[in-house]
C-alpha positions as CSV (number, residue, x, y, z in Angstrom):
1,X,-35.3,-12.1,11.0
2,X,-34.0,-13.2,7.7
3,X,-30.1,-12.2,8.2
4,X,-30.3,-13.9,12.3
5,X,-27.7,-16.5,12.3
6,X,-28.9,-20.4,12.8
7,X,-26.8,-20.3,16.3
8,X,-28.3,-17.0,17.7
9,X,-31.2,-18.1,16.5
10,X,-31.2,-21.6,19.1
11,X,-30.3,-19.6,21.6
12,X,-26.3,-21.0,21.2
13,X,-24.0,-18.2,21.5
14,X,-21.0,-18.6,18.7
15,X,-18.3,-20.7,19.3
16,X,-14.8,-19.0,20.0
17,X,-13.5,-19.2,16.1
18,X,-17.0,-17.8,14.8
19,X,-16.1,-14.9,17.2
20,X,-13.0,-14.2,16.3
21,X,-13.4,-14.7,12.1
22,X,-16.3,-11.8,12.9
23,X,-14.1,-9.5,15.0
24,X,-11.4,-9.8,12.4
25,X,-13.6,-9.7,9.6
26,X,-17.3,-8.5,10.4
27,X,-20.0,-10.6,8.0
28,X,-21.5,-7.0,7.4
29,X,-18.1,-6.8,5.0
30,X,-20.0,-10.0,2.8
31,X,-18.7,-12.9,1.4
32,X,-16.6,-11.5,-1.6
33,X,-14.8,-9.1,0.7
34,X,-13.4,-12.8,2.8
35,X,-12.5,-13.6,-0.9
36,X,-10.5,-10.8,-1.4
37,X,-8.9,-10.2,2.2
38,X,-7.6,-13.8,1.6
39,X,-6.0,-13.3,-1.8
40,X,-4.6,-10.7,-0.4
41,X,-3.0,-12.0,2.9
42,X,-1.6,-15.3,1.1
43,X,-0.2,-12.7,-1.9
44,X,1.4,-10.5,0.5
45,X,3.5,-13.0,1.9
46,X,4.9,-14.1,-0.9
47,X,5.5,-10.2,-1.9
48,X,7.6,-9.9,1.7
49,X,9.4,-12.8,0.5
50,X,10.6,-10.8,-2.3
51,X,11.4,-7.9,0.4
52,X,14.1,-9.7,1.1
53,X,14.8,-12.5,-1.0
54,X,15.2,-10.0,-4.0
55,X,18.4,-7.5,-2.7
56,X,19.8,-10.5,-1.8
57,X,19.5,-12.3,-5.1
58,X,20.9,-8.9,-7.0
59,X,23.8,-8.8,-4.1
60,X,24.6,-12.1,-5.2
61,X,25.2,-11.2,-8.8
62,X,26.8,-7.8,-8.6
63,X,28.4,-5.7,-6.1
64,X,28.1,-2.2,-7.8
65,X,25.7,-0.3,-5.7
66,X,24.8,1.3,-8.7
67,X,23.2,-1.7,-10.5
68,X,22.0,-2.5,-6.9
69,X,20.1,0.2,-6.6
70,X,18.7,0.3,-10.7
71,X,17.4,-2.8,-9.6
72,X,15.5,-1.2,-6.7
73,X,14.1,1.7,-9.2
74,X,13.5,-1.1,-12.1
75,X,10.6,-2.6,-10.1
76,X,8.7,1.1,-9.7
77,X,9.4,2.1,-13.5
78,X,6.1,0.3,-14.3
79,X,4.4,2.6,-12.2
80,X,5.7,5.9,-13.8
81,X,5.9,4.5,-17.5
82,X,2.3,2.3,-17.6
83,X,0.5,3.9,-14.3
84,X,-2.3,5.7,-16.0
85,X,-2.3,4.0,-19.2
86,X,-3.2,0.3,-16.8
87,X,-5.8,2.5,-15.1
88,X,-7.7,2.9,-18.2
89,X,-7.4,-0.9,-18.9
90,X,-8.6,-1.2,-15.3
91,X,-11.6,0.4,-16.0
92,X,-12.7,-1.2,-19.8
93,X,-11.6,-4.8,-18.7
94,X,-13.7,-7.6,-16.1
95,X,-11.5,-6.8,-13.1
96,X,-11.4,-10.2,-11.6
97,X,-10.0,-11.8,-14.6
98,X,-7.1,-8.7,-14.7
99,X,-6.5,-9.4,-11.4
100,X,-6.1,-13.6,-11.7
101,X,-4.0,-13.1,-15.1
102,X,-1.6,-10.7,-14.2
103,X,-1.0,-12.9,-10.6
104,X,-0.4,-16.0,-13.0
105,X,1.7,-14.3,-15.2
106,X,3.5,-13.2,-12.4
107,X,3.7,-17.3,-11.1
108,X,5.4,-18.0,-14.5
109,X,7.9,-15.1,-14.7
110,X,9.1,-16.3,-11.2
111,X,8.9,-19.9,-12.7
112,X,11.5,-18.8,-15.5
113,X,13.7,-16.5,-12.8
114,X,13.7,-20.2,-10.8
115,X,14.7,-22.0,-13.7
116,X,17.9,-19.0,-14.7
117,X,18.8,-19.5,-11.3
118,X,19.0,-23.3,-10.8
119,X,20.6,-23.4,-14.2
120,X,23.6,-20.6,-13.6
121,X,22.5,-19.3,-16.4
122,X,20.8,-16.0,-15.0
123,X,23.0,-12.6,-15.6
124,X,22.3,-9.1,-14.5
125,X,20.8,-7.4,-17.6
126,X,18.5,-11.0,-17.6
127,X,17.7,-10.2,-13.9
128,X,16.7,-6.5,-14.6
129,X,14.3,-7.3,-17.4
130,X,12.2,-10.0,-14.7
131,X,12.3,-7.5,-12.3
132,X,10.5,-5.1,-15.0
133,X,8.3,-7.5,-16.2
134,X,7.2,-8.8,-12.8
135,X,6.5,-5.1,-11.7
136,X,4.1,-4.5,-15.2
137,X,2.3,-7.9,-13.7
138,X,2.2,-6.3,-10.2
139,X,0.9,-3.1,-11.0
140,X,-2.0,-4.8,-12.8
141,X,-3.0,-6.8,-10.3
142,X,-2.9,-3.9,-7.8
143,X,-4.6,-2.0,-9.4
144,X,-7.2,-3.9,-10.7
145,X,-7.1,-5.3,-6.9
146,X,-7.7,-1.7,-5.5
147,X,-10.5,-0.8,-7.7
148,X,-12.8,-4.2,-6.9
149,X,-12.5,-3.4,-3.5
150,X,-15.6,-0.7,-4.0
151,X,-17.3,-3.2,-6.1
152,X,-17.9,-5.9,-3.0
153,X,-18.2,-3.5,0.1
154,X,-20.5,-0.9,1.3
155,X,-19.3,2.4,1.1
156,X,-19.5,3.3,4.8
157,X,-17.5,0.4,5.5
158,X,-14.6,0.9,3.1
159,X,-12.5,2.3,6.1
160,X,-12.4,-0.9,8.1
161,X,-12.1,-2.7,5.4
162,X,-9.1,-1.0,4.2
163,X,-7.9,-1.4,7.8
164,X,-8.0,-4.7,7.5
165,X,-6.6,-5.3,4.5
166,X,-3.5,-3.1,5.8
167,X,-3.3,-5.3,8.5
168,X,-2.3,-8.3,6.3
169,X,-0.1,-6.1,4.7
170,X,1.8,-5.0,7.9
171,X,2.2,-9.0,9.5
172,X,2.5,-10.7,5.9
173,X,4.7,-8.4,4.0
174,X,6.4,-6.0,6.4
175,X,6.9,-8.6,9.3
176,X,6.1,-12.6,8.4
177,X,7.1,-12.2,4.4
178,X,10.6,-10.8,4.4
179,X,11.9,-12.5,7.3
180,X,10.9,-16.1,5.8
181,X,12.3,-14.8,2.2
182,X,15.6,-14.7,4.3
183,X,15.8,-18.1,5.4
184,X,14.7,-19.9,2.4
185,X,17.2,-18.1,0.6
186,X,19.9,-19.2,2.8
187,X,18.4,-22.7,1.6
188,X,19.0,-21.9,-1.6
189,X,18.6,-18.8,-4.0
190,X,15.7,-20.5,-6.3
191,X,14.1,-21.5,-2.9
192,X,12.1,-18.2,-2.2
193,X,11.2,-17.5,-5.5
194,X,9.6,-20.7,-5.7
195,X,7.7,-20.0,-2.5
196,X,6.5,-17.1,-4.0
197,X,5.1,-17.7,-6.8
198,X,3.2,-20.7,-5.3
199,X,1.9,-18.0,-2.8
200,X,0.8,-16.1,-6.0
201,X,-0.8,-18.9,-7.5
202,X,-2.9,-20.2,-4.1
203,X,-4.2,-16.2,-3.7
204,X,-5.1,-16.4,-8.1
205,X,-7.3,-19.5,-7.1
206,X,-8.7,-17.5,-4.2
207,X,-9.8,-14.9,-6.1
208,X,-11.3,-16.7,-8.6
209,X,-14.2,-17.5,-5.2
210,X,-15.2,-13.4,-5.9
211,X,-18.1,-12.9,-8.4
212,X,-18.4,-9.0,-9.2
213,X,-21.0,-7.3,-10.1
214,X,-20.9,-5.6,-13.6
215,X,-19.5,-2.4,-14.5
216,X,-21.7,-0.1,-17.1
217,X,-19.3,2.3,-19.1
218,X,-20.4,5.9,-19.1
219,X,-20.4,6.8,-23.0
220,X,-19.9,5.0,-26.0
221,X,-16.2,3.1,-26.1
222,X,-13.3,5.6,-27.4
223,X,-9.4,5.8,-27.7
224,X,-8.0,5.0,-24.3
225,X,-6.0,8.4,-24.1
226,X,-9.3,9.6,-24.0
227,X,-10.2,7.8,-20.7
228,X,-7.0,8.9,-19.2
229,X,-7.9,12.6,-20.1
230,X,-11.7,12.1,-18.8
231,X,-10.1,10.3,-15.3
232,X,-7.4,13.4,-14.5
233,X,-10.3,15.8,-15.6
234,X,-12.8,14.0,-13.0
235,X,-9.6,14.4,-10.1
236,X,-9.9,18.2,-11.1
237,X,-13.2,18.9,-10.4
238,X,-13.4,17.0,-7.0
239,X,-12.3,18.6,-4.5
240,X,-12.2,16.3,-2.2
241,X,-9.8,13.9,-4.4
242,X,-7.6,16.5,-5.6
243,X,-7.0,17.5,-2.4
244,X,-6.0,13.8,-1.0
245,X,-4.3,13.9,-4.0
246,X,-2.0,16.9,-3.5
247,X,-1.4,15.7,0.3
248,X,-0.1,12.1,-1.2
249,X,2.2,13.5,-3.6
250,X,3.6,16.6,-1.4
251,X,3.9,14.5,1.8
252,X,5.3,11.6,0.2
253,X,7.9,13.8,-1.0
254,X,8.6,15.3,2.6
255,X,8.1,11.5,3.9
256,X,10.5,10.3,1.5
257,X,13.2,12.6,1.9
258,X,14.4,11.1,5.5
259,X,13.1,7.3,5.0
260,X,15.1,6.9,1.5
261,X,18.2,7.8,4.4
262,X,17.0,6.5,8.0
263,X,19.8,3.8,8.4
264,X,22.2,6.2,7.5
265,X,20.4,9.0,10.0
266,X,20.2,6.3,12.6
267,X,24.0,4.9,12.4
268,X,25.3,8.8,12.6
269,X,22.7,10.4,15.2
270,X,22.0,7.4,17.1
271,X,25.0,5.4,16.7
272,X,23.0,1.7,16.1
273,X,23.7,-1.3,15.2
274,X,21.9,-3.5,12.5
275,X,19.6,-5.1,15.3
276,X,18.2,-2.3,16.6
277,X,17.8,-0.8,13.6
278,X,16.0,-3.5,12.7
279,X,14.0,-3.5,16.0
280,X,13.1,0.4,14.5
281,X,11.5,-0.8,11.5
282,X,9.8,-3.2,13.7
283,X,8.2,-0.8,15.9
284,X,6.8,1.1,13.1
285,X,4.7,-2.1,12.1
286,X,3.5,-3.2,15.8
287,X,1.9,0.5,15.9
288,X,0.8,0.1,12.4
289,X,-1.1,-3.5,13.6
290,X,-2.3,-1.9,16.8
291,X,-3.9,1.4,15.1
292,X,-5.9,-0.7,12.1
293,X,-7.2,-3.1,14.9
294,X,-8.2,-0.2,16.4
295,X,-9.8,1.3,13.1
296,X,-13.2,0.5,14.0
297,X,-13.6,2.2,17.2
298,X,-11.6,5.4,16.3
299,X,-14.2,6.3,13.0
300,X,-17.0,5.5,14.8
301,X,-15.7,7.7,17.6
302,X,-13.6,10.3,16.0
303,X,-15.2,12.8,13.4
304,X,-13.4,12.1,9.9
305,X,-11.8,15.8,9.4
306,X,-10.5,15.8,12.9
307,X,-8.7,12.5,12.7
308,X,-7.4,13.5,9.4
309,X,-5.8,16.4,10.9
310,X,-4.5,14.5,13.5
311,X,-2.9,11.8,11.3
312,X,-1.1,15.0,9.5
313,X,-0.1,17.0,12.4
314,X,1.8,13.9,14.0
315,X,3.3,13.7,10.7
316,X,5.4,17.0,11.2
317,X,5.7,16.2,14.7
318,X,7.2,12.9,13.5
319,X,9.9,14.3,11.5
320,X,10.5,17.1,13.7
321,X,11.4,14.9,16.7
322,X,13.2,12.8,14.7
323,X,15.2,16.1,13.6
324,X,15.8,16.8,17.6
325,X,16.3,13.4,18.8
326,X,20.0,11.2,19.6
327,X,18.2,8.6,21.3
328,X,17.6,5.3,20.3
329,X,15.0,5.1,22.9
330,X,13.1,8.0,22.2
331,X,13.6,6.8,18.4
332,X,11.2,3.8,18.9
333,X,8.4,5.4,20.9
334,X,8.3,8.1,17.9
335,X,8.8,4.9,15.3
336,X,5.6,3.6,17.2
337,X,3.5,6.2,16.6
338,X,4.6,6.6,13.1
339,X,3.4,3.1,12.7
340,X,-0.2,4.0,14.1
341,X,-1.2,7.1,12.5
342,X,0.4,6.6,9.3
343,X,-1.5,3.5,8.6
344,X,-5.1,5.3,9.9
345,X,-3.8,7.6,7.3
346,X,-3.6,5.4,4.8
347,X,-7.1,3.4,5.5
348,X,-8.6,6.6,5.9
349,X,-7.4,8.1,2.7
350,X,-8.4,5.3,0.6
351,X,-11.8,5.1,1.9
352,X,-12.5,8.3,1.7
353,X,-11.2,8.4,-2.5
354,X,-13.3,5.3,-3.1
355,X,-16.3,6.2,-1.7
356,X,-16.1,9.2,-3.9
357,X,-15.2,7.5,-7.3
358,X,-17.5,6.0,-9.6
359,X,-17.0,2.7,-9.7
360,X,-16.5,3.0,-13.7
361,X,-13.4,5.2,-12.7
362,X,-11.5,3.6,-9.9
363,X,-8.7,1.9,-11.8
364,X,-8.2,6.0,-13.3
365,X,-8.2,7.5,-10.3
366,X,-6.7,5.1,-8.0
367,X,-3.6,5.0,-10.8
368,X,-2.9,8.6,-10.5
369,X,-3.3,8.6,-6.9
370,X,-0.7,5.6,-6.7
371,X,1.4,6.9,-9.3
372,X,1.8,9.9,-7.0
373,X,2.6,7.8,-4.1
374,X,5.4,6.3,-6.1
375,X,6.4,9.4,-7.9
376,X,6.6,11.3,-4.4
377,X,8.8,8.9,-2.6
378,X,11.4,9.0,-5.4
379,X,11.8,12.6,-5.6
380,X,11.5,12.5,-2.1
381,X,14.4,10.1,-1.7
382,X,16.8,12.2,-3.9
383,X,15.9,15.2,-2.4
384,X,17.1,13.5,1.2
385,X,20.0,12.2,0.2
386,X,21.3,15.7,-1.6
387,X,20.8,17.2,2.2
388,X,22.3,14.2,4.1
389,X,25.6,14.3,2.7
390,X,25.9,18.2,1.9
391,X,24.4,18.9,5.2
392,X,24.0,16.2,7.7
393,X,21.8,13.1,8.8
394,X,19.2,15.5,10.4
395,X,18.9,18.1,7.6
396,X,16.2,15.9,5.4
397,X,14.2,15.6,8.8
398,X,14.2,19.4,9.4
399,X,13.5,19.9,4.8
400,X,10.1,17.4,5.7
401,X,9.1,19.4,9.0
402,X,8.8,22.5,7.1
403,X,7.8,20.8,4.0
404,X,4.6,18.9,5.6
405,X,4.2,21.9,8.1
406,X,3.2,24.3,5.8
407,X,1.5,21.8,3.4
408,X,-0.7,21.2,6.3
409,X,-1.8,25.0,6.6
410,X,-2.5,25.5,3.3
411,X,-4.6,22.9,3.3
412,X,-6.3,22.7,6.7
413,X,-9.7,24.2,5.7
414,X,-10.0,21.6,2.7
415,X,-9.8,18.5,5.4
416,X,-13.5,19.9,7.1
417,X,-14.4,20.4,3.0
418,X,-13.3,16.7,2.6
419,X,-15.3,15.3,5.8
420,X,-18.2,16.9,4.6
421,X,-18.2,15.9,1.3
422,X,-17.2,12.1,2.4
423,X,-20.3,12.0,4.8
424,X,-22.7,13.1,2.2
425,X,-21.7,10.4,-0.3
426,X,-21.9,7.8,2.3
427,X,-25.5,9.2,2.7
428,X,-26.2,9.0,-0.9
429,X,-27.1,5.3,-2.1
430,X,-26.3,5.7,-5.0
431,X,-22.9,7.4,-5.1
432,X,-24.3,10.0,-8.1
């Protein structure tokens, strides 16, 4: 056969790398997809560098936990302000020349922050205008990132592929990234921010390795607030993506509640100290590695609509045994399992809005569904710290419960709607 491998073919079985590179990354995922996952694994650890590096750069200029925390919001305001207006640029422009540009303007933006800093000449209003600029950058990259993703994989294996992508994004960023940002920046406060954006610049060469196919605009060319309004009236009349929609927003508003508070929850219910904390934040991304390894297995075994209800349902089971709990114990097995379903979730999710998006449309659609991601988790956070201090430490637990809760049975039908709808565009060839 024409696609037998030269090894399999002699009768050789494949050495121990070739096995592992295809249990990691199976060659049924092509070329352009090993590209991509790449880019993405060397760019995520130089974001995780930032994870840290960054609140200990703004610590270093200010102490007002005011302009602190502006500098936290600073970096999401892209998203909010320009989320659906890149979204339409995403989907008029050559993707894979977004993506490169925006990761070099990013390498140069850090270049300058390096420079302020090596110089003493950076202040804090300098310091909150790179931290908006680098976000714009970001948010063009991701989302021109997201959207090639459909472009380069077949649609029935967009789920593993998201899994694995996610996996670089739990051991780069959440786990590898922000602990190295720390020590380099004990080296020196330029130090990480150098790393980074040569980290930026290595995963812009990688991706130049991708060749995409071309995407044929539907309809002549017209005012890009007309693309907007055509992408948010395409989310209306699928079901299936405006009901992933809804769940994003609403449960990221319930998620975000407690999370914008757990080291305050944990310090007051569980009376901890900043190492296990920490070791709670680290459980959360050991489940999250296990579950994506396990990806594969659990859609080929599970039926789609019941593991999205399962994802959900531990979701109020989460919050609700986090509400109950004063162990520290009983904290990390449930931080464990919040690690493997939410990232399922989130693999799951995404395949299931990409394989229903034209490809002309993914940087629209992905956008809004980002944008309420972002938009959920900062109401969210508000929200939760109102209750904590009025309250107490469990009361924005108890608000998500009941929040997710009955989100989840006013939507339950739609999830078999969704599973039925994903598998028939899987079936479909040609996505119409």
């Amino acid at each position: 056969m024409g696609g037998q491998r030269e090894d399999e073919a002699d009768g050789r079985r494949p050495g121990v790398a070739a096995r592992v590179v295809e249990a990691v990354v199976p060659a049924r995922l092509g070329r352009p997809f090993r590209w991509q996952l790449a880019s993405s694994w060397v760019g995520q650890i130089g974001d995780g560098i930032a994870l840290a590096a960054g609140p200990l750069l703004v610590a270093s200029q200010t102490r007002s936990a005011v302009l602190i925390a502006l500098a936290a919001a600073v970096q999401l305001l892209p998203t909010l302000l320009l989320g659906l207006w890149v979204g339409a640029v995403v989907d008029r422009v050559d993707r894979r020349r977004l993506v490169i540009t925006a990761n070099v303007a990013r390498v140069l933006v850090l270049a300058v922050l390096g420079w302020t800093i090596v110089t003493g000449t950076l202040s804090v209003p300098l310091l909150l205008v790179v931290l908006f600029v680098v976000g714009t950058a970001e948010l063009f990259a991701d989302t021109g990132w997201r959207a090639v993703l459909p472009m380069i994989v077949p649609k029935a294996d967009l789920g593993v592929a998201n899994a694995r992508l996610m996996s670089g994004f739990l051991v780069a960023n959440q786990l590898v990234g922000p602990a190295l940002g720390a020590t380099l920046f004990a080296l020196g406060a330029a130090v990480p921010f150098g790393v980074q954006a040569l980290a930026l610049a290595l995963a812009a060469v990688l991706f130049t390795r991708l060749r995409l196919p071309t995407v044929e605009r539907q309809g002549p060319p017209q005012h890009v607030g007309r693309d907007i309004v055509d992408g948010l009236r395409w989310i209306a009349g699928n079901p299936a993506v405006r009901t992933l929609t809804v769940v994003i927003l609403v449960f990221n508003v319930t998620w975000g509640a407690p999370w914008g508070v757990l080291v305050y929850w944990a310090q007051e219910r569980l009376g901890v100290e900043d190492v296990r904390f920490g070791l709670l934040t680290t459980a959360s991304a050991v489940g999250g590695v296990v579950a994506v390894l396990c990806y594969d297995r659990l859609e080929r075994r599970v039926p789609l609509g019941r593991l999205m209800k399962a994802c959900l349902v531990l979701e109020v089971v989460t919050h609700l045994a986090f509400a109950l709990t004063t162990s520290w114990a009983v904290a990390m097995v449930v931080m464990l399992v919040f690690g493997g379903y939410a990232f399922v979730w989130g693999s799951l999710s995404s395949a299931v809005r990409q394989r229903a998006t034209p490809t002309d449309l993914q940087g629209r659609v992905g956008s809004v569904y980002w944008m309420g991601l972002v938009g959920g988790l900062l109401v969210g956070q508000l929200i939760g710290g109102v209750l904590a201090e009025r309250i107490g430490p469990a009361a924005p637990f108890w608000f998500a419960s009941v929040g997710s809760g009955l989100t989840l049975v006013v939507l339950w039908r739609s999830l078999d709607r969704i599973a039925h709808d994903d598998a028939a565009v899987q079936d479909d060839p040609d996505g119409t």
